[in-house]
GUKE-668213 format. One record per residue (C-alpha): residue number from 1; residue in one letter; x, y negated, z negated. Coordinates in pm, 1 decimal, always signed. Layout:
<zaros>
zaro n=NUM	res=a	c1=X	c2=Y	c3=Z $
...
</zaros>
This chain:
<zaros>
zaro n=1	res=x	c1=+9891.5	c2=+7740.4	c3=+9142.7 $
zaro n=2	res=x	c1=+9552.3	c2=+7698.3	c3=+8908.4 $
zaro n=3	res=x	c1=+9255.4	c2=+7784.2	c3=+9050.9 $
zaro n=4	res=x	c1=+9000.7	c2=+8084.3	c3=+9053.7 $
zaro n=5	res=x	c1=+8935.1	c2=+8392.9	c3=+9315.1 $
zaro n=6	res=x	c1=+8613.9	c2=+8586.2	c3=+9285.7 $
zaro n=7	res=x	c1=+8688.1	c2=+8982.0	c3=+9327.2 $
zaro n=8	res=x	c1=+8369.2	c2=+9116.0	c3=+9476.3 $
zaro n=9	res=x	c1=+8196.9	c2=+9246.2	c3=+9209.5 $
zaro n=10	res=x	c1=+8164.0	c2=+8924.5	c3=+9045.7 $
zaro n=11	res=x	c1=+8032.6	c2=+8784.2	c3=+9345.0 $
zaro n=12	res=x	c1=+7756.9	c2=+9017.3	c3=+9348.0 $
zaro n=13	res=x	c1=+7670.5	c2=+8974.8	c3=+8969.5 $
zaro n=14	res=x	c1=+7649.1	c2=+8615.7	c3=+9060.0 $
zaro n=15	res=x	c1=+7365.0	c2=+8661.0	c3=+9339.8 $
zaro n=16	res=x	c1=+7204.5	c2=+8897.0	c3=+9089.4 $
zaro n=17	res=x	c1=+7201.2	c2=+8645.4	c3=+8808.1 $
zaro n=18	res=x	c1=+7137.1	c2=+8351.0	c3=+9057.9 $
zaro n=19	res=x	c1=+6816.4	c2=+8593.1	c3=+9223.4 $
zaro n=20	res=x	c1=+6699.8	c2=+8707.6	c3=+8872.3 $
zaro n=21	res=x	c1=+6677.5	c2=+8383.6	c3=+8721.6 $
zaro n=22	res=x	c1=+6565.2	c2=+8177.0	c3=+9058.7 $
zaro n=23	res=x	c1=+6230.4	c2=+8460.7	c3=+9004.7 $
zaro n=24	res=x	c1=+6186.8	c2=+8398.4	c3=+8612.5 $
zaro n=25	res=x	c1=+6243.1	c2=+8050.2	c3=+8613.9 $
zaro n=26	res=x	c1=+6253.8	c2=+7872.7	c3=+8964.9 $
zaro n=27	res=x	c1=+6514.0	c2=+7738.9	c3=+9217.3 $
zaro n=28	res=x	c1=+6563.7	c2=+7450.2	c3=+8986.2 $
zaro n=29	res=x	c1=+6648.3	c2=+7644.6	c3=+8688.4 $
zaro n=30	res=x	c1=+6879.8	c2=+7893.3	c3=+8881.4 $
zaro n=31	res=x	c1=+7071.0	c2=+7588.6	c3=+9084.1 $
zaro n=32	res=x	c1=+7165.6	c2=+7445.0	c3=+8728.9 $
zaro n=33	res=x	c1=+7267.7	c2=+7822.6	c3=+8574.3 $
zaro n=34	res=x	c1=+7526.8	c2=+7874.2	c3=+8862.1 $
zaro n=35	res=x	c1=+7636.8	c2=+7524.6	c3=+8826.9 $
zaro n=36	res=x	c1=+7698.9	c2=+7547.7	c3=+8515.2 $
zaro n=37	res=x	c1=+7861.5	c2=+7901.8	c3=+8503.1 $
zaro n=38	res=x	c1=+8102.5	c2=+7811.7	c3=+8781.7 $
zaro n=39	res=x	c1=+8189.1	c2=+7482.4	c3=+8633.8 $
zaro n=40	res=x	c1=+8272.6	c2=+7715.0	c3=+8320.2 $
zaro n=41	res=x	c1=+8490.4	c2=+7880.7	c3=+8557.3 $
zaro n=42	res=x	c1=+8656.0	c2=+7616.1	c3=+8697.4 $
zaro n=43	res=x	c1=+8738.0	c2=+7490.2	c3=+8325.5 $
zaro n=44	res=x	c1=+8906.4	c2=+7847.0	c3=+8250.9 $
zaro n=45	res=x	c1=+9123.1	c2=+7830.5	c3=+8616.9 $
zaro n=46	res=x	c1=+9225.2	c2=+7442.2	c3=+8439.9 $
zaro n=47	res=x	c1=+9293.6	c2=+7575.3	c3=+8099.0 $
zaro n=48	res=x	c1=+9093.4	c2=+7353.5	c3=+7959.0 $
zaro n=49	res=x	c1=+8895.0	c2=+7545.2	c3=+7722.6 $
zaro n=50	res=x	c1=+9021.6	c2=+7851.0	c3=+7529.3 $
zaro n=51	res=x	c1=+9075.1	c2=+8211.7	c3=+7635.7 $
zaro n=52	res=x	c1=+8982.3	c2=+8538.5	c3=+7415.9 $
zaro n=53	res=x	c1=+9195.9	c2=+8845.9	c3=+7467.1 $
zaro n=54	res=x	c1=+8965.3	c2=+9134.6	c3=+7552.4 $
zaro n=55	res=x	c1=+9011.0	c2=+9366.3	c3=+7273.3 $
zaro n=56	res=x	c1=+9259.1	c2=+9620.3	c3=+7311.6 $
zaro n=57	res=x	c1=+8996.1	c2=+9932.2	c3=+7223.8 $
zaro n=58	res=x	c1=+8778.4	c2=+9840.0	c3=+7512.5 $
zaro n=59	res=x	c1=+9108.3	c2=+9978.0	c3=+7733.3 $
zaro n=60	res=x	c1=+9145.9	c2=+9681.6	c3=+7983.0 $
zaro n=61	res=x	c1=+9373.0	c2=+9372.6	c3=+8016.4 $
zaro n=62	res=x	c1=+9271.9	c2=+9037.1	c3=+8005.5 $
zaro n=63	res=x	c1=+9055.0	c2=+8786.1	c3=+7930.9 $
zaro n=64	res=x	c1=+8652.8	c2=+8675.8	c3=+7858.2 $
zaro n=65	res=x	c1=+8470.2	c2=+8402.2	c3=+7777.9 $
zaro n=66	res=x	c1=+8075.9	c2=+8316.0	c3=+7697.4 $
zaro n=67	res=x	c1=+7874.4	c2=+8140.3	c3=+7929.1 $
zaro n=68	res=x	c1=+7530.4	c2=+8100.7	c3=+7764.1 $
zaro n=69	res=x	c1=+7400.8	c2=+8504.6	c3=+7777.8 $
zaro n=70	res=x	c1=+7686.0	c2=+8611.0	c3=+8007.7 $
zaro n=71	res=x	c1=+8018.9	c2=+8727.9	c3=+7940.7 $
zaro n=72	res=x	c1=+8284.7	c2=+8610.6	c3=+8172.2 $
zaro n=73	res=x	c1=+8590.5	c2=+8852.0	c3=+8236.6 $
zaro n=74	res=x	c1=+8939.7	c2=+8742.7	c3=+8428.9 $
zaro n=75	res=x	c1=+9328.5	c2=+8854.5	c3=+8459.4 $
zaro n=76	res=x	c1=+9592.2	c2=+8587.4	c3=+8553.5 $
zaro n=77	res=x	c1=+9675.6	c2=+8689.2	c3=+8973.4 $
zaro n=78	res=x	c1=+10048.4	c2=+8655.9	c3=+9074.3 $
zaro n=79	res=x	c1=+10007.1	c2=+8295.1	c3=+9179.8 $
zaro n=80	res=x	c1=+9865.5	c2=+8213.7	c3=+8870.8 $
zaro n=81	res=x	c1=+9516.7	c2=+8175.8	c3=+8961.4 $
zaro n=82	res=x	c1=+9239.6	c2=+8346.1	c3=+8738.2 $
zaro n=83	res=x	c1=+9064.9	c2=+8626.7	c3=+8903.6 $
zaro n=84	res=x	c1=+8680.2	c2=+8691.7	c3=+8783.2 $
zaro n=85	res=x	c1=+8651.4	c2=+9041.1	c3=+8802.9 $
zaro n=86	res=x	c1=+8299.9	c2=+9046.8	c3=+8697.5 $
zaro n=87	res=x	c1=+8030.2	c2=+8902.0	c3=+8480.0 $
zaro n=88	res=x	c1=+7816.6	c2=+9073.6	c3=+8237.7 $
zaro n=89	res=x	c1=+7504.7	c2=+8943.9	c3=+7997.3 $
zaro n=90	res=x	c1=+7576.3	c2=+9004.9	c3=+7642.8 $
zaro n=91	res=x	c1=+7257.6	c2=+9263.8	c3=+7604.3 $
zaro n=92	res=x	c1=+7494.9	c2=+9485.1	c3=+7895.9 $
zaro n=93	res=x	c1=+7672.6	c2=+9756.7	c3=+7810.7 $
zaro n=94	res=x	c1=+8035.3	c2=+9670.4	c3=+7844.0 $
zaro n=95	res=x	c1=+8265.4	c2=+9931.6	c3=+7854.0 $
zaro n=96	res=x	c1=+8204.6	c2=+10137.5	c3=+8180.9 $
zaro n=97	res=x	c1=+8167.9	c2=+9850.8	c3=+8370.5 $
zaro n=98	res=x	c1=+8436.0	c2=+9645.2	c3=+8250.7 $
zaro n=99	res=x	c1=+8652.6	c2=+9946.1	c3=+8333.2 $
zaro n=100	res=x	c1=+8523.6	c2=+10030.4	c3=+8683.7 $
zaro n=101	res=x	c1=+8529.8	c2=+9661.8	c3=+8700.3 $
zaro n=102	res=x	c1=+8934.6	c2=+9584.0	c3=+8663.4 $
zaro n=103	res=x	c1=+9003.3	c2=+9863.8	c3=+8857.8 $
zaro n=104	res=x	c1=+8930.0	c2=+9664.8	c3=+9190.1 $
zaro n=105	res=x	c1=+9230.7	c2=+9552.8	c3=+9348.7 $
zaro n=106	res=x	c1=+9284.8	c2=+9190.6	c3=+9363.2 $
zaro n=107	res=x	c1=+9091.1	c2=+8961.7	c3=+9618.3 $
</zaros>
C-alpha cells in the first residue's frame, strides 16, 4: 500500500510553518505553502519524483527531499507507506533533530 502517515512531530512542524508563514505573508500565502508541500508529499508516497538517501554520517535511515526552504525527511513503514518523520528549513540545524526525530515510533 502507497500512501503517507504523518508521525507527530511533523505534524507540528507543519502548524509551525503553516502559523509562521500565515503571520509573514497572509492566509493566502500560507494556504498555497501547505498545498504545495503536501502535494510534494503525496508525489514522494506515489514515487513519482526521486528520493535522496540521507547521508550515512548524519546517523539515521532514510530518506529527504526539498520543498522550496524545507527539507522533507521519511522511512518506508511496513505496509509500504512513507512516514514523514519531520520537516526542517534548510537554515535549521539538522542533526539533533533529525535524530530525536526518527527515534519516534511509527504512527
Amino acid at each position: 500500500m502507497n500512501g503517507y502517515r504523518l508521525f507527530s512531530r511533523a505534524e507540528l512542524r507543519l502548524e509551525e510553518i503553516v502559523d509562521y508563514t500565515r503571520s509573514r505573508w497572509g492566509d493566502a500565502q500560507a494556504e498555497a505553502y501547505l498545498d504545495g508541500m503536501l502535494a510534494r508529499i503525496e508525489a514522494l508516497a506515489e514515487r513519482t519524483i526521486p528520493w535522496r538517501t540521507i547521508p550515512a554520517e548524519l546517523g539515521v535511515a532514510g530518506y529527504y527531499a526539498r520543498y522550496e526552504s524545507h527539507l522533507l525527511y521519511w522511512r518506508v513503514l511496513e505496509d509500504g507507506a512513507i512516514g514523514v518523520v519531520t520537516i526542517l528549513h534548510e537554515r535549521m540545524q539538522q542533526v539533533a533533530p533529525l535524530r530525536e526525530a526518527f527515534l519516534e515510533p511509527e504512527p
